[in-house]
C-alpha positions in Angstrom: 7.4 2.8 -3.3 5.5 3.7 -0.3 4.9 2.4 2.1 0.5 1.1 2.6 -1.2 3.0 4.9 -2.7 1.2 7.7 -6.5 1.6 7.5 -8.4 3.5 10.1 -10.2 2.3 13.1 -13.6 2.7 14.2 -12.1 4.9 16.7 -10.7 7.0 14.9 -13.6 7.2 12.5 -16.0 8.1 15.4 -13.6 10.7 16.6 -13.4 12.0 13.0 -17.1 12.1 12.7 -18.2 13.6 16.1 -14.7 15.8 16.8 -17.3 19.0 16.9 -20.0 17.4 19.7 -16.9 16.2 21.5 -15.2 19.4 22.1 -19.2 20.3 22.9 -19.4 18.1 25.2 -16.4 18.6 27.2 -16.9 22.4 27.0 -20.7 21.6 28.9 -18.2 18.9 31.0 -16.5 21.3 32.7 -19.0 24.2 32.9 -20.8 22.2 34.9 -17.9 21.0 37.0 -17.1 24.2 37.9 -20.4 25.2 38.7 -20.6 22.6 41.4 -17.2 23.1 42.6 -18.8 26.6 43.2 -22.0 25.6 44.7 -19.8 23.5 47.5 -17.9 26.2 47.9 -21.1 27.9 49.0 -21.9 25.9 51.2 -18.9 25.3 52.6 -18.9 29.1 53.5 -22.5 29.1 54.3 -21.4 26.2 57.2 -18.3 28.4 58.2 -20.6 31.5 59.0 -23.2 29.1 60.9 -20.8 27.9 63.1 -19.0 31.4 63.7 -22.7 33.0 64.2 -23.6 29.8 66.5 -20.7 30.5 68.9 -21.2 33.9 68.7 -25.1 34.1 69.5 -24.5 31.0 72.5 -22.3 34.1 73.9 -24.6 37.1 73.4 -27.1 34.5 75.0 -24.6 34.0 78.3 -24.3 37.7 78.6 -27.8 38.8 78.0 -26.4 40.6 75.1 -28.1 41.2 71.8 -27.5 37.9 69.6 -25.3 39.1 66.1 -28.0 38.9 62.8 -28.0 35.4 61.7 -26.2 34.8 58.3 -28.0 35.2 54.8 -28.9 32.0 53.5 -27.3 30.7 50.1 -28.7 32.4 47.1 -28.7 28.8 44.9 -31.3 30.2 42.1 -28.1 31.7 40.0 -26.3 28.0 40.6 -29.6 26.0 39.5 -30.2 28.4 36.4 -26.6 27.7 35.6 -27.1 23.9 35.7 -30.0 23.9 33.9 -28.0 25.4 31.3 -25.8 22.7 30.9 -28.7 20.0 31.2 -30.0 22.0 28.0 -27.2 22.2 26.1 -26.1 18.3 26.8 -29.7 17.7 25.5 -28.6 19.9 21.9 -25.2 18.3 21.9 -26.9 15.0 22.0 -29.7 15.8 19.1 -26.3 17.7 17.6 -24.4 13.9 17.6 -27.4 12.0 16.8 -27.3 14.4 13.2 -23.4 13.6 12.5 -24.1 10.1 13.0 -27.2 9.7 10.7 -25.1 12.3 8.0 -22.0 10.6 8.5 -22.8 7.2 8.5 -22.0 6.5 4.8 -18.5 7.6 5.7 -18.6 4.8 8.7 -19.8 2.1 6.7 -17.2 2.7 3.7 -13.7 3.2 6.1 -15.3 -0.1 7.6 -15.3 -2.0 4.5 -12.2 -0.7 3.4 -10.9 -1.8 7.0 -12.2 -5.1 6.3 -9.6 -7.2 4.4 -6.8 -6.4 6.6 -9.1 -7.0 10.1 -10.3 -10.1 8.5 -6.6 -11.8 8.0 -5.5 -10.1 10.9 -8.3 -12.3 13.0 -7.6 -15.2 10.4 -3.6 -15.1 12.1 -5.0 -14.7 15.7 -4.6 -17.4 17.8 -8.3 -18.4 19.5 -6.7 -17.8 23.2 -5.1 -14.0 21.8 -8.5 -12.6 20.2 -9.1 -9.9 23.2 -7.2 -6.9 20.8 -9.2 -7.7 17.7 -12.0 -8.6 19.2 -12.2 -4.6 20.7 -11.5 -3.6 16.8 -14.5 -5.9 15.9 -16.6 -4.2 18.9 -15.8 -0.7 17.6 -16.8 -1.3 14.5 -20.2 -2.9 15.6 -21.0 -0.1 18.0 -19.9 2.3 15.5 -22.2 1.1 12.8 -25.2 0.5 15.4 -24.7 3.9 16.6 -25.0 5.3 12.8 -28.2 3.3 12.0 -29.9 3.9 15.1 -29.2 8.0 14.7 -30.6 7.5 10.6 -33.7 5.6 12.2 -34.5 8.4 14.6 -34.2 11.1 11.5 -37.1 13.2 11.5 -38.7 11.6 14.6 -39.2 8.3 13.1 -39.4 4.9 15.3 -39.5 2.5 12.7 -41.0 -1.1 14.1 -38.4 -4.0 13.9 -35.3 -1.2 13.1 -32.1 -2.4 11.1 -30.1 -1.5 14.1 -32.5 -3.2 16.6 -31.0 -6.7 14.7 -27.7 -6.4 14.7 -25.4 -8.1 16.9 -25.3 -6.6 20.6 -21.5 -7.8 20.7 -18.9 -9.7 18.8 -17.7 -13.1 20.3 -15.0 -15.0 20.0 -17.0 -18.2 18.0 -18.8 -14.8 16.1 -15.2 -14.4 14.8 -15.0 -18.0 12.8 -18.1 -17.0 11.3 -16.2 -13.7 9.8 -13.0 -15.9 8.5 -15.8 -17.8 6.4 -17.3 -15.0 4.8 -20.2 -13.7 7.2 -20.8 -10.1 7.7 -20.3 -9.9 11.5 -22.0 -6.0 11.2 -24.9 -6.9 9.1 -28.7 -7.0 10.8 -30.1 -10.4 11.4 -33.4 -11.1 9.0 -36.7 -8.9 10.1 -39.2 -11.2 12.1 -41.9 -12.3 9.5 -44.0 -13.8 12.1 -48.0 -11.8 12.0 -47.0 -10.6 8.6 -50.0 -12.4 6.8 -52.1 -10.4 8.4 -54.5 -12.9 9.0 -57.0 -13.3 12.0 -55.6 -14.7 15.2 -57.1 -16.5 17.9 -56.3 -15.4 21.6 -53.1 -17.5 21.8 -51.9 -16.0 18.7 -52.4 -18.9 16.2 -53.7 -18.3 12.7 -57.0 -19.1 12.4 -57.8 -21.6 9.8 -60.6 -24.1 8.6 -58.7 -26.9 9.6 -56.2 -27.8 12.9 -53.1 -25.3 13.0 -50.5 -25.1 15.5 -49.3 -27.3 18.4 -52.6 -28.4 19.7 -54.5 -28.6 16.4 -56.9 -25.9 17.2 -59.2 -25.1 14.9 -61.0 -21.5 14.1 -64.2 -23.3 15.8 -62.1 -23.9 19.1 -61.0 -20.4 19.1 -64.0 -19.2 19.0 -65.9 -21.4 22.1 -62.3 -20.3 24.1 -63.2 -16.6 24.0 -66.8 -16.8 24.2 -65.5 -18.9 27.4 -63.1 -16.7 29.0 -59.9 -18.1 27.4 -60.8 -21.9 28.6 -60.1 -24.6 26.8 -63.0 -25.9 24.9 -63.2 -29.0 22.5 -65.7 -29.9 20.2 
C-alpha cells in the first residue's frame, strides 16, 4: 500500500496559484535594483568629476589660468523613464495576481477543506503552550482565503458594501483554535451587519422612528422631530 500523501499547505497552494506573478515580480524586483545600483553609480561618478574639476579650477584660479569646463550634469531622464517602467509593470503584476486569485480561488478553498481533517487533529494533539507551528498553518490558510475573496470582490471594479472578506477573521488565536476542535469554521465570514436594513426613517441619533418610545431614552418620532427643528438639542414634550 502506499503510503497517504500529506495534504498541501496554504503555502504551497499560494505558490501554486500565483508561481507566474511571482517570477513577475521578481523579474520587476531586480530590474529595478539594478537600475538604482546604476543611478548611484552616477552619481558616485558625477561627485568624483566635481571634486577632480573643483581642485582643478581652485588651481587655474591661483595661476590666473583658464578654469577647465565644468563637468556635464547627470542625464537622470533615461534612469526615471526606466523606473517608471517598473512602477507600471508592478501595477500589471498586481491587477495580473489579483485575477489568479479571484480565478483560482475555488482551487484554494477545496485543497483547504481537504487539508482540514488532518490540521484539525493535528491542533486537537497540540498542546495549548506548543500551538505557534499550527497556528502559522491556520494563518496561511486565513490569509490565503481572505486574499481569494477580496481579489473575487474586486472583479470587474466592484466594491461590494459589507464584503465576505471584510468579515472574516483578521487572525487566528490560540482560544480561536478550541472553537475549531468543536466544529467551527475558523475561515468562514462572520454574519453581515443587519443593522439600517429596514429601511425605515431615522432620527438624527440614528434610532428608528416610531409612534411610540424606541431606544435607550424612549424617544419618540415627536422628540425627533423638536431635536432637529432645534439644532440637535434635546427637547421633551
Amino acid at each position: 500500500m502506499s503510503p497517504k500523501t500529506a495534504p498541501l499547505t496554504a503555502e504551497q497552494v499560494r505558490a501554486d496559484i500565483l508561481g507566474p506573478v511571482i517570477e513577475e515580480q521578481d523579474r520587476i524586483n531586480a530590474g529595478e535594483r539594478a537600475a538604482r545600483v546604476a543611478i548611484d553609480e552616477a552619481r558616485a561618478k558625477r561627485e568624483e568629476e566635481m571634486t577632480a574639476w573643483q581642485a582643478e579650477a581652485a588651481e587655474s584660479r591661483r595661476l590666473f589660468a583658464p578654469e577647465p569646463q565644468r563637468p556635464a550634469p547627470i542625464e537622470m531622464q533615461p534612469h526615471h523613464a526606466v523606473l517608471h517602467r517598473a512602477i507600471t509593470a508592478r501595477k500589471d503584476a498586481s491587477e495580473w495576481q489579483d485575477r489568479l486569485l479571484a480565478d483560482q480561488r475555488g482551487k484554494a478553498e477545496t485543497a483547504y477543506r481537504k487539508a482540514l481533517p488532518d490540521l484539525i487533529e493535528r491542533t486537537r494533539t497540540t498542546a495549548l503552550g506548543a500551538t505557534d507551528a499550527i497556528l502559522t498553518e491556520w494563518n496561511g490558510w486565513l490569509q490565503l482565503a481572505r486574499d481569494c475573496r477580496a481579489a473575487n470582490e474586486r472583479t470587474g471594479g466592484r466594491r461590494p458594501w459589507d464584503p465576505a472578506s471584510g468579515r472574516m477573521r483578521t487572525t487566528i488565536t490560540a482560544a480561536d483554535l478550541l472553537e475549531a476542535v468543536k466544529g467551527a469554521d475558523l475561515l468562514e465570514p462572520f454574519p453581515p451587519a443587519t443593522e439600517w436594513i429596514d429601511g425605515g426613517p431615522r432620527d438624527g441619533f440614528h434610532q428608528p422612528l416610531s409612534g411610540g418610545p424606541d431606544g435607550p431614552d424612549g424617544q419618540t418620532r415627536e422628540q425627533a422631530a423638536q431635536q432637529r427643528r432645534h439644532g440637535g438639542a434635546r427637547w421633551w414634550l
